[in-house]
N, C-alpha and C positions, 0 to 999 in steps of 0.2 A: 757258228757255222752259217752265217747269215745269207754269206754270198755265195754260198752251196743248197741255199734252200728255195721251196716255192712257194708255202706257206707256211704262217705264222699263227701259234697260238697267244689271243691276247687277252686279256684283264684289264676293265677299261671300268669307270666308275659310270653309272648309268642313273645312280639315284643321289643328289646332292649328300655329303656330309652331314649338315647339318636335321636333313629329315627321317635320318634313321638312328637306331637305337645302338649299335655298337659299327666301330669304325669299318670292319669286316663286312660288312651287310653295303647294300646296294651295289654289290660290284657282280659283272656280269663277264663271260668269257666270250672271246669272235675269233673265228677262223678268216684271217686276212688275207689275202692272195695280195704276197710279195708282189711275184711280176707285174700286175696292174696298176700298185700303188707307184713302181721305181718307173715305168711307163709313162706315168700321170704325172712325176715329179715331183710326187707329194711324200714319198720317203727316199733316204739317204741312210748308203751304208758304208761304213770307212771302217778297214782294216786297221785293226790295234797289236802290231811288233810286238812279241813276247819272249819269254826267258826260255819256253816253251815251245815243240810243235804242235800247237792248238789251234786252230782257226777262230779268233777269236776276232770279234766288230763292236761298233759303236752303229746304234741306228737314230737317225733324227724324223720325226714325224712333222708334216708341216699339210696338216688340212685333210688327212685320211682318209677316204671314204667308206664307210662298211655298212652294208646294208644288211635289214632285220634280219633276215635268213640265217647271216652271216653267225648268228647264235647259237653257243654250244650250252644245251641243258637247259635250265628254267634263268628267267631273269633275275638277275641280283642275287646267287648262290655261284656266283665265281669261285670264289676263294674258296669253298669247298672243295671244289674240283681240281684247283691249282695245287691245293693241297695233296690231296690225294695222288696227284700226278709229280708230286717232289717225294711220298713214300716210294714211288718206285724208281723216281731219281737214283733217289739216298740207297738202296737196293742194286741198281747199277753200277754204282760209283765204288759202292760196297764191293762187288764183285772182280770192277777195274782193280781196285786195292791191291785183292788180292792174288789176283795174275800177275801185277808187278812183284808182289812179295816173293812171289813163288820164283817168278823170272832172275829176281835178287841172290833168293837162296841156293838155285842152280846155277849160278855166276860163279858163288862164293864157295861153294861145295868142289865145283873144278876145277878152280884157282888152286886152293887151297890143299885139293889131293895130287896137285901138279905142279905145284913152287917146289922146289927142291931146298933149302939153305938148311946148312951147316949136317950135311948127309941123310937129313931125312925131310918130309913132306911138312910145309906147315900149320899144315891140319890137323897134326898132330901134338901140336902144342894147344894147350887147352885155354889159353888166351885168346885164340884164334876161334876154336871149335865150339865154345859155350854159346859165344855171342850168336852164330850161326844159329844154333841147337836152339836158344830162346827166342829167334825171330821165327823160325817155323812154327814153335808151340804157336805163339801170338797169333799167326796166319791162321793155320786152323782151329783155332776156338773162334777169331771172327767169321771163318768161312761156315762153322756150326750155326751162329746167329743169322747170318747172311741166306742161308737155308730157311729159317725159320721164320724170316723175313717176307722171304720171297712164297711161301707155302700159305702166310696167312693172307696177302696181297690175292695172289691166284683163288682164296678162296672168298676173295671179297669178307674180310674180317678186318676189324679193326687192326692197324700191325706199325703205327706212328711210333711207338717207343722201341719197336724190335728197327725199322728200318731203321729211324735214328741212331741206336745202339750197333747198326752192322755200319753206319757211317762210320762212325768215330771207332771201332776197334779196328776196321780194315784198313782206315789212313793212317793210324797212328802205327798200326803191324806193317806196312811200308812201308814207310817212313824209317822205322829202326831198322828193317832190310838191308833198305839203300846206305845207311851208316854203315851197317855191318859189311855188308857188299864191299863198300869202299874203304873201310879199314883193310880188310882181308888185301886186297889188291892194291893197299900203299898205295905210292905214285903214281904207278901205272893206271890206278881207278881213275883219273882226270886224263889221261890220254885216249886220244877216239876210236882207238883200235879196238876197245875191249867193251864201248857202248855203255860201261858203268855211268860216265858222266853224264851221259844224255837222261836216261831214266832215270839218274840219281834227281834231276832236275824239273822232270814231270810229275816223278811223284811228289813230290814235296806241294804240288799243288791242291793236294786234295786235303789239306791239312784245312785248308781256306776256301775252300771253293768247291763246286758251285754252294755250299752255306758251311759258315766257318764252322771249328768243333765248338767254341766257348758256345755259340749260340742253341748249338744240340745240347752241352751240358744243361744249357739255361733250360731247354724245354723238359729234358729228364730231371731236374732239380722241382719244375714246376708244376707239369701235369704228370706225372709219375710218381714222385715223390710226395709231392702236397706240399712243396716248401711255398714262402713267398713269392711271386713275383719278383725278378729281380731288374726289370727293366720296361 
């Protein structure tokens, strides 16, 4: 949303690589005022066409300028911060999920009590109905974490493996949604009347984005669990 926005939050290395003790360290946050720098000619932002309606960019940086003020928090505890500001990401995204799941299941619930074939509803066939029935569970057991996420965030507590955990059970509980969704309404689910295609096609972005799930496993496999490092 680059070319809808006026500032920028940035993460910029302030203390060489090689003078600190872990790769994480010397990096600092700046608050960049877009408009001055696309003024100045010193950035570029190019709209990136997607599968998606997302407003999505590519930005090029060529000479910057950001002065000391321009810092958010203490020098060189960036990545803290950046961190802490991707729990409520993952919390958000959490939350997106689950509005779509919901928006799916109320698709496929009035599809379903209103197709008629062969004299009754096909809702009522239990091939139809189950898959429905187990995408709502999925949604609301994420939206239970997704609470719990966002309750320990609000109280300024550690909440990195719940916000991770309300990522990855919201996108994957929409995810199966939008299949269900679109089983339920056969053919007509890719026709544009009925909007199944279109959210069948947004959601599927949270699977991967803004941070994949393999990489939330990686971090619940690793500071949650005590496995190895896997990467």
């Amino acid at each position: 949303r680059a070319l809808h926005s006026d500032l920028m939050l940035l993460l910029a290395r302030t203390t060489p690589v090689e003078e600190v003790e872990k790769r994480t360290e010397g990096l600092s946050t700046f608050i960049v005022d877009m408009e001055q720098a696309l003024a100045a000619g010193t950035m570029t932002i190019r709209p990136i066409r997607t599968l998606m309606n997302h407003a999505s960019t590519e930005i090029f940086f060529d000479g910057v300028e950001v002065p000391a003020e321009a810092l958010v928090g203490e020098e060189g505890k960036g990545f803290r911060y950046i961190l802490d500001g991707m729990n409520a990401e993952r919390i958000l995204i959490a939350a997106e999920c689950i509005g779509d799941g919901r928006w799916f299941v109320e698709k496929a619930v009035a599809y379903a009590s209103d197709r008629v074939v062969f004299g009754r509803p096909i809702g009522a066939n239990q091939g139809v109905q189950f898959p429905i029935a187990r995408v709502h569970a999925a949604i609301e057991a994420a939206d239970l974490v997704r609470y719990q996420a966002a309750w320990l965030f609000e109280q300024g507590l550690p909440c990195g493996a719940e916000a991770n955990t309300a990522k990855l059970l919201a996108s994957e509980a929409s995810w199966q949604a939008a299949n269900a969704c679109l089983d339920t309404h056969g053919g007509f689910g890719f026709a544009e009347e009925y909007d199944v295609e279109r959210k069948f096609r947004e959601t599927r972005l949270y699977s991967v984005a803004p941070v994949s799930n393999n990489l939330i496993l990686a971090y619940l496999g690793q500071h949650v669990l005590g496995l190895p490092r896997s990467y």
